[in-house]
Z-matrix of the N, CA and C atoms (Angstrom, degrees):
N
C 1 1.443
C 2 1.527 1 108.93
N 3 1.871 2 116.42 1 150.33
C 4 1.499 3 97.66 2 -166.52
C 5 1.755 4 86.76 3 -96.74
N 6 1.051 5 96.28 4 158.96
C 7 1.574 6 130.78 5 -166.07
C 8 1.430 7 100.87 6 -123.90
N 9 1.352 8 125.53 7 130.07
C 10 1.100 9 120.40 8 140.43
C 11 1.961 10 109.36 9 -167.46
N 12 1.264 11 119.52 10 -171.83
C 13 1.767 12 121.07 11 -158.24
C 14 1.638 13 103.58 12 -62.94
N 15 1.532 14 100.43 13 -25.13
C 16 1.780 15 87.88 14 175.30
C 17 1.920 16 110.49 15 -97.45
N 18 1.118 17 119.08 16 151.82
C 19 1.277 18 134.79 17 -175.34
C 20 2.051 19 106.95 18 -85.41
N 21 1.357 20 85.54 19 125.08
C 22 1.910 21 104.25 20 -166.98
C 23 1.522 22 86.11 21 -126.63
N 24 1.697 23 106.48 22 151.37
C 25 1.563 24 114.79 23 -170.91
C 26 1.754 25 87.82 24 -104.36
N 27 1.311 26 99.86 25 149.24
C 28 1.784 27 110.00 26 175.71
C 29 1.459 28 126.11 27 0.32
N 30 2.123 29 95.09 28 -73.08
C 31 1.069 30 108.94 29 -165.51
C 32 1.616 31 109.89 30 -72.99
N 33 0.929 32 106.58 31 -28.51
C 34 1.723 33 103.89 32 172.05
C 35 1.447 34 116.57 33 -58.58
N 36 1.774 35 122.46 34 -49.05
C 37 1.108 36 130.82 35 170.46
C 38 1.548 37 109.24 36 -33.61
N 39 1.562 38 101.64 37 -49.76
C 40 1.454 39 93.06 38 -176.69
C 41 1.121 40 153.50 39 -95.31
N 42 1.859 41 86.90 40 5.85
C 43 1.196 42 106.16 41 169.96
C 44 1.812 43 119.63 42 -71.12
N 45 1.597 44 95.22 43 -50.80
C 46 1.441 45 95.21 44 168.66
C 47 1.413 46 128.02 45 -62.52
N 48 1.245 47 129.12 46 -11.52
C 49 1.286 48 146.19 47 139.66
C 50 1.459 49 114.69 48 -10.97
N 51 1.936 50 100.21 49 -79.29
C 52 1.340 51 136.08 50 178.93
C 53 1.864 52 107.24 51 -54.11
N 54 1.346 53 121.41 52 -31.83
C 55 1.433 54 112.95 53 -139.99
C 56 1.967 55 74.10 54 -102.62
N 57 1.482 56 104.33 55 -53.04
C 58 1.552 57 121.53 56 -157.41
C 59 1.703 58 88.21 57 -52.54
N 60 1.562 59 123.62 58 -41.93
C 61 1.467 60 118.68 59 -179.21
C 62 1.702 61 125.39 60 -74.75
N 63 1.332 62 92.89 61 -39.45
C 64 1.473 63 96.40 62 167.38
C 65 1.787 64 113.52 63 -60.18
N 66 1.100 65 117.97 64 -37.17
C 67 1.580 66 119.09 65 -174.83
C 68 1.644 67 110.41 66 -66.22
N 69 1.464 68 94.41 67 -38.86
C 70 1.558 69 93.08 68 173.50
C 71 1.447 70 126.43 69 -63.19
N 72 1.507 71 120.54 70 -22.01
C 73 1.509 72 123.34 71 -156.94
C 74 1.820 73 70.89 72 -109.85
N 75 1.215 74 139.15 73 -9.05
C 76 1.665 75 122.13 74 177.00
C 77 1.640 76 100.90 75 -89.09
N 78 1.374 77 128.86 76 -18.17
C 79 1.077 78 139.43 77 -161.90
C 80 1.986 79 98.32 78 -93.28
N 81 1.704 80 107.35 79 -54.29
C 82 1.521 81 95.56 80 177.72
C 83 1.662 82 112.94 81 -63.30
N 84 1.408 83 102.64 82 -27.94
C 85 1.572 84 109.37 83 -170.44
C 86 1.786 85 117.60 84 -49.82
N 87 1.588 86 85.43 85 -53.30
C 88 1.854 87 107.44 86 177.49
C 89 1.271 88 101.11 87 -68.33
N 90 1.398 89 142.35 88 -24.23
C 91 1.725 90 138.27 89 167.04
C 92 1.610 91 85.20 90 -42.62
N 93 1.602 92 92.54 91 -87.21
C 94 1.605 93 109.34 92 -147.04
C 95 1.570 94 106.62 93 -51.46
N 96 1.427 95 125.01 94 -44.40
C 97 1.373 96 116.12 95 158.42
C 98 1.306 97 129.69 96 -54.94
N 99 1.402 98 132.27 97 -3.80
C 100 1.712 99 152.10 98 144.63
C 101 1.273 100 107.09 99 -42.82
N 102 1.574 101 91.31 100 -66.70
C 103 2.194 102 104.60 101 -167.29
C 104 1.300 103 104.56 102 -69.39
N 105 1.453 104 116.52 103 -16.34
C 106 2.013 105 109.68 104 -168.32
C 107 1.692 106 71.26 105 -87.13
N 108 0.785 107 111.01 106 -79.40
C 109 2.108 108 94.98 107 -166.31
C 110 1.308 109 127.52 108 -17.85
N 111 1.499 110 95.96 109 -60.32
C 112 1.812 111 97.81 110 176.64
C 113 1.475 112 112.08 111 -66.52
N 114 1.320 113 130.44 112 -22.72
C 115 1.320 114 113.46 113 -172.30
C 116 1.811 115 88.21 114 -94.45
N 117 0.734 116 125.32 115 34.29
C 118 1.669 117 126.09 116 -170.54
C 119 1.642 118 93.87 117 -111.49
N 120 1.656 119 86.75 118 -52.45
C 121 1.796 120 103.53 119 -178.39
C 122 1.495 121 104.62 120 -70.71
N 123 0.802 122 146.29 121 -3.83
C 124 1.731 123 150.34 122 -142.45
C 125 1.642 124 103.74 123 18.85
N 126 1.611 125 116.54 124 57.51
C 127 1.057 126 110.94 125 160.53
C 128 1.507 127 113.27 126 -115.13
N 129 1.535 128 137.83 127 -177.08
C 130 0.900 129 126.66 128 162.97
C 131 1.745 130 124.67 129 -93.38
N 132 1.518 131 115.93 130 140.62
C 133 1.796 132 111.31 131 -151.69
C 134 1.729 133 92.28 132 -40.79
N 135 1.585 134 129.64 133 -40.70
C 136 1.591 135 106.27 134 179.11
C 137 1.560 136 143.04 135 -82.59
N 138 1.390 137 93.52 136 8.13
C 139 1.468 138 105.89 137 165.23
C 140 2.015 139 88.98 138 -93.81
N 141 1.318 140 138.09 139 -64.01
C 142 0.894 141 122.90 140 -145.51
C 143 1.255 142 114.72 141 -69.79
N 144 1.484 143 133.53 142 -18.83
C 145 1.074 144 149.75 143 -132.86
C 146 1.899 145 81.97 144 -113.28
N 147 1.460 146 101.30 145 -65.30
C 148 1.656 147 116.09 146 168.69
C 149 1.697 148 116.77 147 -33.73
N 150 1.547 149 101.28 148 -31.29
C 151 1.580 150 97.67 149 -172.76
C 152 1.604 151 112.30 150 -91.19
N 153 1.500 152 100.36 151 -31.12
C 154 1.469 153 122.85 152 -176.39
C 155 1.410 154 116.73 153 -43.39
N 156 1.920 155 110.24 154 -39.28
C 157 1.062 156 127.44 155 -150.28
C 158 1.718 157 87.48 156 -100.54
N 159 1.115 158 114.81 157 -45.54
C 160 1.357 159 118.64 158 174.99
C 161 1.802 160 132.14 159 -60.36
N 162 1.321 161 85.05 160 -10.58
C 163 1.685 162 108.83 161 162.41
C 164 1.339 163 101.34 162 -68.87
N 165 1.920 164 89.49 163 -79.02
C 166 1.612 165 106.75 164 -157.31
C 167 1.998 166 122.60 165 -45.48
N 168 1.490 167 88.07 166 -23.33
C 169 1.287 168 109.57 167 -172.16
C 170 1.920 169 120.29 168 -76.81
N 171 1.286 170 111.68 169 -50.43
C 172 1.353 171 134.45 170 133.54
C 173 1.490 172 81.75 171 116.89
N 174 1.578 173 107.81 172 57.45
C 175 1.486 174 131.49 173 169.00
C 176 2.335 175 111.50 174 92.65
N 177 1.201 176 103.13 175 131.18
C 178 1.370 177 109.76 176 -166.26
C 179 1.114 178 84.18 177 -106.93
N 180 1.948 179 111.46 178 150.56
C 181 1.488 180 100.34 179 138.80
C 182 1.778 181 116.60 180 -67.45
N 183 2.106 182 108.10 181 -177.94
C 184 1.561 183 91.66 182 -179.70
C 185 1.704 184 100.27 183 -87.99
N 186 1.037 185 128.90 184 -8.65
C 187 2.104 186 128.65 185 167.64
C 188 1.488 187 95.68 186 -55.38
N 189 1.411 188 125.23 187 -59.43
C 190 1.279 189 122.33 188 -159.29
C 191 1.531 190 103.08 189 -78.93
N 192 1.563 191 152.59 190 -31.30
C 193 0.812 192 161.48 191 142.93
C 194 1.548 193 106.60 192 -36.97
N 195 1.250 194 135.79 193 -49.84
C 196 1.314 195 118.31 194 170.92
C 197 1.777 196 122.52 195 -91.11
N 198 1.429 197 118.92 196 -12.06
C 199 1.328 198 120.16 197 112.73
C 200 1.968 199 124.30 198 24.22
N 201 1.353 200 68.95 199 -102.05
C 202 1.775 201 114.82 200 -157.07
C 203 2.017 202 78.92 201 -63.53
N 204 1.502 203 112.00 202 -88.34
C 205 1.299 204 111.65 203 -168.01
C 206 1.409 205 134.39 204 -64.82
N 207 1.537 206 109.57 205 -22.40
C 208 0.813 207 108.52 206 147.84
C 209 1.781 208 104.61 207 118.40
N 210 1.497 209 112.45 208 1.34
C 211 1.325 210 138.40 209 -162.18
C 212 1.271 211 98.60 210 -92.67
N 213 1.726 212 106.76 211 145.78
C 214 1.532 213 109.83 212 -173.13
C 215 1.180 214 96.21 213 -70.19
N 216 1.275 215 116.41 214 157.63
C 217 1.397 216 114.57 215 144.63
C 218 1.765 217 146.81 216 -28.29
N 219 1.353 218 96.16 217 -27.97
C 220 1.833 219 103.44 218 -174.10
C 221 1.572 220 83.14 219 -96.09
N 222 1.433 221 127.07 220 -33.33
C 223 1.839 222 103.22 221 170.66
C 224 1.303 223 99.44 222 -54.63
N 225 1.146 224 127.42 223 -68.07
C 226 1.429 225 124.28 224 -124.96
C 227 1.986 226 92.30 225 -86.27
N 228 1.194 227 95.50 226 -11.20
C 229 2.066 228 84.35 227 166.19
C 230 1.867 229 98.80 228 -89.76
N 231 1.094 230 96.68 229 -37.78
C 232 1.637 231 82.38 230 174.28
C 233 1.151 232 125.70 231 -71.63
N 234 1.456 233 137.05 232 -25.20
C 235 1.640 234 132.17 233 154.94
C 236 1.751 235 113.71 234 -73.83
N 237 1.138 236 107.15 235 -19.69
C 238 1.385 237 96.80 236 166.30
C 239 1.490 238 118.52 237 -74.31
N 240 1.481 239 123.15 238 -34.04
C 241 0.957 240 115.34 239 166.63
C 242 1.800 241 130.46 240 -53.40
N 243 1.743 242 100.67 241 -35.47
C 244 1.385 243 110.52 242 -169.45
C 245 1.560 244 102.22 243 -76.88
N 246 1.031 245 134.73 244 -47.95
C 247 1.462 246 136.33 245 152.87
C 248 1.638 247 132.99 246 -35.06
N 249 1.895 248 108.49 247 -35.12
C 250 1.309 249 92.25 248 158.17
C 251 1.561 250 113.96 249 -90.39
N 252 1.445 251 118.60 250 -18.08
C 253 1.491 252 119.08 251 -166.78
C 254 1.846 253 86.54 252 -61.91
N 255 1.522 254 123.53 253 -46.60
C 256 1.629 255 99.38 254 169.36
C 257 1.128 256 142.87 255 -95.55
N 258 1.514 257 115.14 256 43.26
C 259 1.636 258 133.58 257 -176.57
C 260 1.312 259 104.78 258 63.85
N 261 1.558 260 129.82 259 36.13
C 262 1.687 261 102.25 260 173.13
C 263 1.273 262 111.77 261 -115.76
N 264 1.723 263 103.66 262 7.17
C 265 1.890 264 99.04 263 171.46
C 266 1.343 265 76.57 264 -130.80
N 267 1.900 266 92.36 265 -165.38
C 268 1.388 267 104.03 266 168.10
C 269 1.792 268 97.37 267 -151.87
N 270 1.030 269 147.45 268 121.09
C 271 1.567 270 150.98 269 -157.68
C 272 1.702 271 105.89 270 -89.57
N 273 1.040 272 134.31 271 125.89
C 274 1.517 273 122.99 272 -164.69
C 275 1.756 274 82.38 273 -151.82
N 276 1.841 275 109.64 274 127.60
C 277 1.458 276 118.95 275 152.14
C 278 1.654 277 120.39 276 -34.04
N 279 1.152 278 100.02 277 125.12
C 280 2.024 279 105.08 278 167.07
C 281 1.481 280 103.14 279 -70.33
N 282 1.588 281 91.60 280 105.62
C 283 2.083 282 95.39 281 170.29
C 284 1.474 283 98.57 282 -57.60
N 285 1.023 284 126.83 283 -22.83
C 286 1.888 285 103.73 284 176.47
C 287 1.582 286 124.33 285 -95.85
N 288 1.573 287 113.09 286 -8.50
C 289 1.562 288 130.32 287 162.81
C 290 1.213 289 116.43 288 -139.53
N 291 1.897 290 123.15 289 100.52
C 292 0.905 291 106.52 290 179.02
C 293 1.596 292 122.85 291 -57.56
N 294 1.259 293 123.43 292 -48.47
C 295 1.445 294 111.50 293 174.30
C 296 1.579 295 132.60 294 -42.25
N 297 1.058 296 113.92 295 25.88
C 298 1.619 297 106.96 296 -173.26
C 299 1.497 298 80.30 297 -162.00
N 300 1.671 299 85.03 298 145.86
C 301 1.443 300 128.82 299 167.37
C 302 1.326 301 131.53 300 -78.32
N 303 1.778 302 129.00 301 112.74
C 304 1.598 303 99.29 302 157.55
C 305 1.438 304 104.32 303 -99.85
N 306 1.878 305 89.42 304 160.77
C 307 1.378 306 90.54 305 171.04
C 308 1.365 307 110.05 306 -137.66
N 309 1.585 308 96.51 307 139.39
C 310 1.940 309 119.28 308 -173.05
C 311 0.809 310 117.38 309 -111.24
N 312 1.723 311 125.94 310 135.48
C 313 1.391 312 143.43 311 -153.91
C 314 1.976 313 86.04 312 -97.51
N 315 1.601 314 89.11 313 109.97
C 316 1.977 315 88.84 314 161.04
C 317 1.524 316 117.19 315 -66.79
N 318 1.183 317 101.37 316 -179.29
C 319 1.288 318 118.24 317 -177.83
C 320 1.855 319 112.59 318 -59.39
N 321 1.310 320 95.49 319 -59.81
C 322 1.795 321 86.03 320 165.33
C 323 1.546 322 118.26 321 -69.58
N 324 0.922 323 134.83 322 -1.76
C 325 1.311 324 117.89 323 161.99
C 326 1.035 325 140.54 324 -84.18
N 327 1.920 326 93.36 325 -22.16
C 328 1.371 327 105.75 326 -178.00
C 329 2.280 328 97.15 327 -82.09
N 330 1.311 329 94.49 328 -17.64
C 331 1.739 330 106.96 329 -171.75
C 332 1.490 331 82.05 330 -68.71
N 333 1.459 332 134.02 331 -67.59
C 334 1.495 333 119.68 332 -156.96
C 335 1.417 334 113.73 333 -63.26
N 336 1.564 335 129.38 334 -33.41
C 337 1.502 336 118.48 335 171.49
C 338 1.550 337 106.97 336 -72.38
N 339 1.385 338 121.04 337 -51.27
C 340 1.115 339 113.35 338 163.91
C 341 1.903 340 127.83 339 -12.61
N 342 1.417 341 91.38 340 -85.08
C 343 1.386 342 106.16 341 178.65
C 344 1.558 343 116.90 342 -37.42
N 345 1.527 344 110.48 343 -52.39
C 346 1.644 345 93.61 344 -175.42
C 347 1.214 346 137.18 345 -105.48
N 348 1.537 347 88.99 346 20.23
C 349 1.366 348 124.93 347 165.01
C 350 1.604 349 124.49 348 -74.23
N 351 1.431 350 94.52 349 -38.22
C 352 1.813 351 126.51 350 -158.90
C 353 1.778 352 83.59 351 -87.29
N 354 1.416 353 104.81 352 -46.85
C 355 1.519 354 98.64 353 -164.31
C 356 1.798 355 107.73 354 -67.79
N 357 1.577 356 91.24 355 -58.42
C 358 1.721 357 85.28 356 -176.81
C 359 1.547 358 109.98 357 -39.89
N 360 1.371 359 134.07 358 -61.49
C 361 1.485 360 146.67 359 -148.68
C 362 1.396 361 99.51 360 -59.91
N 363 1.614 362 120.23 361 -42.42
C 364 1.430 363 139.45 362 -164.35
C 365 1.698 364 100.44 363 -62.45
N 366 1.525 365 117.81 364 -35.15
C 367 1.711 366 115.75 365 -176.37
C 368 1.499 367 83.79 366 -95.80
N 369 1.291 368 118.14 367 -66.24
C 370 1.887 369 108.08 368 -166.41
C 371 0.853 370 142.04 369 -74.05
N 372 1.748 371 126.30 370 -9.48
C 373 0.997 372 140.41 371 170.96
C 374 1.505 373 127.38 372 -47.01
N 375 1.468 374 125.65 373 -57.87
C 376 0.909 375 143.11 374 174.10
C 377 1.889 376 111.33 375 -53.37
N 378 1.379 377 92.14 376 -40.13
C 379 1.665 378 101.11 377 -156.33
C 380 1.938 379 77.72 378 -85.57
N 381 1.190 380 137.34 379 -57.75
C 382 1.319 381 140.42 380 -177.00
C 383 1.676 382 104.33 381 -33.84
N 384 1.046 383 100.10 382 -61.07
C 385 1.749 384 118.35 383 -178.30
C 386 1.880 385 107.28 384 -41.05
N 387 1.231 386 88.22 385 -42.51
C 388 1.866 387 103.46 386 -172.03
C 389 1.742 388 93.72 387 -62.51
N 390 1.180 389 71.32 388 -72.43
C 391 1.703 390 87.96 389 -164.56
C 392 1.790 391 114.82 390 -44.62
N 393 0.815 392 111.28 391 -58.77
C 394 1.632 393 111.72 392 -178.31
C 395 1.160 394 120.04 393 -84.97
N 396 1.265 395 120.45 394 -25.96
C 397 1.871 396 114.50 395 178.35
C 398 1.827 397 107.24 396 -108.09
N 399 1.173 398 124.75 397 -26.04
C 400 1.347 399 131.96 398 178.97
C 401 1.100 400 109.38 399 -42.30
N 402 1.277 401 121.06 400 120.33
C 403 1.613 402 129.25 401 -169.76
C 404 1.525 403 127.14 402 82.28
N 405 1.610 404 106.86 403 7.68
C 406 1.851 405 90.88 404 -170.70
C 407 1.566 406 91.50 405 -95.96
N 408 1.264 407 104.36 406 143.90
C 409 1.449 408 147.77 407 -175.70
C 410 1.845 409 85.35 408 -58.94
N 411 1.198 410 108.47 409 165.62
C 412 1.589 411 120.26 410 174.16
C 413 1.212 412 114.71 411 -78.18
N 414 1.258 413 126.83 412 -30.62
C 415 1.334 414 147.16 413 149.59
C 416 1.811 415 108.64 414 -20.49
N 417 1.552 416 96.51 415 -89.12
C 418 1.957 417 119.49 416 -172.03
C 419 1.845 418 79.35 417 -63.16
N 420 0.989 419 164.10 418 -41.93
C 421 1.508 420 147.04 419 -148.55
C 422 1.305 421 93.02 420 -81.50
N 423 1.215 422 128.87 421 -28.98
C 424 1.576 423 128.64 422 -173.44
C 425 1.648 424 119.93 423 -72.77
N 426 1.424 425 77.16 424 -46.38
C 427 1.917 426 103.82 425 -171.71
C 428 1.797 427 98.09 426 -64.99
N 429 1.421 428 100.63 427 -49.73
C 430 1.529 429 99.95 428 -171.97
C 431 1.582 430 137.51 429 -46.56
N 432 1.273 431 104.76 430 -44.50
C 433 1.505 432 120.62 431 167.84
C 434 1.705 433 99.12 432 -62.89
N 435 1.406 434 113.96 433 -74.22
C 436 1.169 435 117.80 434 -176.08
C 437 1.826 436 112.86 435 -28.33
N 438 1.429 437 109.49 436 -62.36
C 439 1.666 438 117.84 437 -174.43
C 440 1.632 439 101.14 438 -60.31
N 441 1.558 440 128.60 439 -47.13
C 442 1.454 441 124.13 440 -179.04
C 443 1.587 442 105.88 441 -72.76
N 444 1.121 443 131.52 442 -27.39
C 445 1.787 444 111.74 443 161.12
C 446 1.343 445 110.85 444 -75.19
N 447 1.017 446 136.58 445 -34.78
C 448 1.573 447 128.62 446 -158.95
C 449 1.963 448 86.93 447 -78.69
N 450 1.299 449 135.26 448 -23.61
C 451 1.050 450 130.96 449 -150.01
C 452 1.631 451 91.97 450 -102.19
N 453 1.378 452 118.93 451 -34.17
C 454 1.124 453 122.75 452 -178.14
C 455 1.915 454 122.49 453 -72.32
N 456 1.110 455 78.87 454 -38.88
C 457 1.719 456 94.22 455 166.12
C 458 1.534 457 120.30 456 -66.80
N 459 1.542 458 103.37 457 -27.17
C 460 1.136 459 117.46 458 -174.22
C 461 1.523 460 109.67 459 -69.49
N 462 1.218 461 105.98 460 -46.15
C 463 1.184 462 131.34 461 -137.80
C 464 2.162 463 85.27 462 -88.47
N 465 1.364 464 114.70 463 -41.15
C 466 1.256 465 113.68 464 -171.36
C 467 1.308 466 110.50 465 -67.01
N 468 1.636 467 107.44 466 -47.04
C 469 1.623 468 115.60 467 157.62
C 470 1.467 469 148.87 468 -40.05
N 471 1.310 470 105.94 469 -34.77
C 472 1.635 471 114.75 470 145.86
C 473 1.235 472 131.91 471 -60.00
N 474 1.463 473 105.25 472 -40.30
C 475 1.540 474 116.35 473 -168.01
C 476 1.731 475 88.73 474 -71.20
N 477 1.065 476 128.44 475 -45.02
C 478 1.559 477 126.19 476 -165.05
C 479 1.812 478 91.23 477 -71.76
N 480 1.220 479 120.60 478 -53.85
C 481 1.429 480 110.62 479 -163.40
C 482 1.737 481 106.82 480 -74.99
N 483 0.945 482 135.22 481 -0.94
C 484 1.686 483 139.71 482 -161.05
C 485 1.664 484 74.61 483 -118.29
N 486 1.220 485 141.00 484 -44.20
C 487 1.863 486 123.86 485 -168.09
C 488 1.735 487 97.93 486 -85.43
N 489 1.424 488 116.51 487 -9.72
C 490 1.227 489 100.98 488 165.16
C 491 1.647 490 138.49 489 -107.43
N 492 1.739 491 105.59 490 -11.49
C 493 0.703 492 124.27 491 133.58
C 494 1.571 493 127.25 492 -42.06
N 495 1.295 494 135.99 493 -68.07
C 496 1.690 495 142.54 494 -176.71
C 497 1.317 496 98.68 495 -66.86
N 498 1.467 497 152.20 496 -1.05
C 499 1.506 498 152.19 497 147.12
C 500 1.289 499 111.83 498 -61.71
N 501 1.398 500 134.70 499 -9.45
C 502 1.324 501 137.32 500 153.88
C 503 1.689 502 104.84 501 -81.33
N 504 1.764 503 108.90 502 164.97
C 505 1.350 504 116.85 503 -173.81
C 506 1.444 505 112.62 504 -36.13
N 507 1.751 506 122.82 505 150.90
C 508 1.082 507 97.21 506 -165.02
C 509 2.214 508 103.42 507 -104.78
N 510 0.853 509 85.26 508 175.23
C 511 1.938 510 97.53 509 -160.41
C 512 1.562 511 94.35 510 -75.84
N 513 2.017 512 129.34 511 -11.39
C 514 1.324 513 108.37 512 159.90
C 515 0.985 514 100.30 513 -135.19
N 516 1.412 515 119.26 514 149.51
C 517 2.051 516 138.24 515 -163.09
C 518 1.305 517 84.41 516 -41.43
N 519 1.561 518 119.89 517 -76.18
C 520 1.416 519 129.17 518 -146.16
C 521 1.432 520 104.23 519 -141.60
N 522 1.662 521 114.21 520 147.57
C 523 1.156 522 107.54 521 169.01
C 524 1.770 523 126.35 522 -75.47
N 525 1.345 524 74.84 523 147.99
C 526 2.023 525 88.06 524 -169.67
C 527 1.817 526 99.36 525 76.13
N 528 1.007 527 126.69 526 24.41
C 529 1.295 528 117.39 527 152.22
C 530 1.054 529 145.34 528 -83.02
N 531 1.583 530 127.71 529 121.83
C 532 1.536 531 136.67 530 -156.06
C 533 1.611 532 94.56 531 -77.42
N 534 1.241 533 148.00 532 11.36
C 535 1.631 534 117.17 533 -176.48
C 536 1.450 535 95.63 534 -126.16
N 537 1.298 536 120.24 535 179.19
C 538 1.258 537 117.54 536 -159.81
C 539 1.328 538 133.63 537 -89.69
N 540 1.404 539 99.01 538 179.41
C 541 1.753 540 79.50 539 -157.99
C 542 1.531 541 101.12 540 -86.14
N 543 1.427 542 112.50 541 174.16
C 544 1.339 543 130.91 542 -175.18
C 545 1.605 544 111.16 543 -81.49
N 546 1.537 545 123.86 544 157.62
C 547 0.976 546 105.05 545 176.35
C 548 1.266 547 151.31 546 -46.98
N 549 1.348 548 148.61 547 143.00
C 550 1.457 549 132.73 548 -150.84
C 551 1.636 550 107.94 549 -102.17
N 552 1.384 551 129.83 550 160.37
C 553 1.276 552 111.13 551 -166.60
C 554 1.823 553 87.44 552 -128.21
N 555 1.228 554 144.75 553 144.00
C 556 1.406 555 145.31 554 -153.18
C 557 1.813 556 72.07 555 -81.17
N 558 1.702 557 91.05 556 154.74
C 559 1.368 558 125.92 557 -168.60
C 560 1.619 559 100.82 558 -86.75
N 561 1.360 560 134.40 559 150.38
C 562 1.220 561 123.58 560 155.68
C 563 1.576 562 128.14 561 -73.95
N 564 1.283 563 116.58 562 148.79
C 565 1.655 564 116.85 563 -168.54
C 566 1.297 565 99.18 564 -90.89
């Protein structure tokens, strides 16, 4: 049941229960529908995921790109490299810092997310549309956008506070180590 300093009656508890669990199994779902993309793209999920953002973004620097994902820096110059070595960015000096990089999704790169993006949506789109919004009242059409941004924001905000959180000692000695883990430090909400 969710718990927290302000007081919620049962059925509410359990509603957020219901919503907080359902979001999670929509959250592993959109992973694994991530990795069917990138291996669609024959990239790997952190180049594709890396390029995705570099679309949506309409070019990142690579600080703010590792940022966002959460990748050291010597990854994220080394997938930037593998991405321009195959035309899908292009790396250009910040006229306002020379030390930092932006980086812009070319035209084929934006064509390869494009494309199997365009293709999946082109069979499911329509049938997606049916299925999940068909029938909501003017009411739930309102709420909906509203509840999927607040969830989305949400959702970017953890990921930043849980990668800054795990930058402290880490909770096992070594990776792939059989003995136990080290003390745990409470998670951020």
């Amino acid at each position: 049941m969710v718990t927290d300093s302000w007081t919620i009656s049962p059925e509410l508890a359990d509603f957020y229960d219901r919503v907080l669990h359902l979001m999670t199994r929509l959250e592993v779902g959109t992973v694994l529908y991530r990795i069917a993309l990138a291996e669609r793209t024959g990239l790997s999920i952190a180049e594709y995921l890396s390029l995705e953002l570099i679309i949506e973004r309409d070019g990142l620097a690579g600080s703010q790109l590792a940022g966002i994902t959460g990748l050291r820096s010597g990854s994220v110059s080394a997938l930037a490299k593998r991405l321009e070595r195959d035309g899908l960015i292009e790396r250009f000096d910040d006229p306002r810092d020379g030390r930092r990089q932006i980086l812009i999704a070319t035209e084929e790169g934006r064509r390869l997310i494009g494309d199997v993006v365009e293709r999946l949506q082109f069979h499911s789109h329509h049938r997606m549309r049916s299925e999940l919004l068909y029938g909501l009242d003017d009411a739930a059409r309102g709420v909906v956008p509203q509840f999927l941004s607040r969830a989305v924001d949400r959702v970017y905000r953890q990921g930043a506070a849980l990668r800054l959180w795990q930058r402290g000692p880490s909770r096992w000695r070594s990776r792939g180590s059989t003995s136990r883990p080290a003390p745990t430090r409470s998670a951020p909400g």
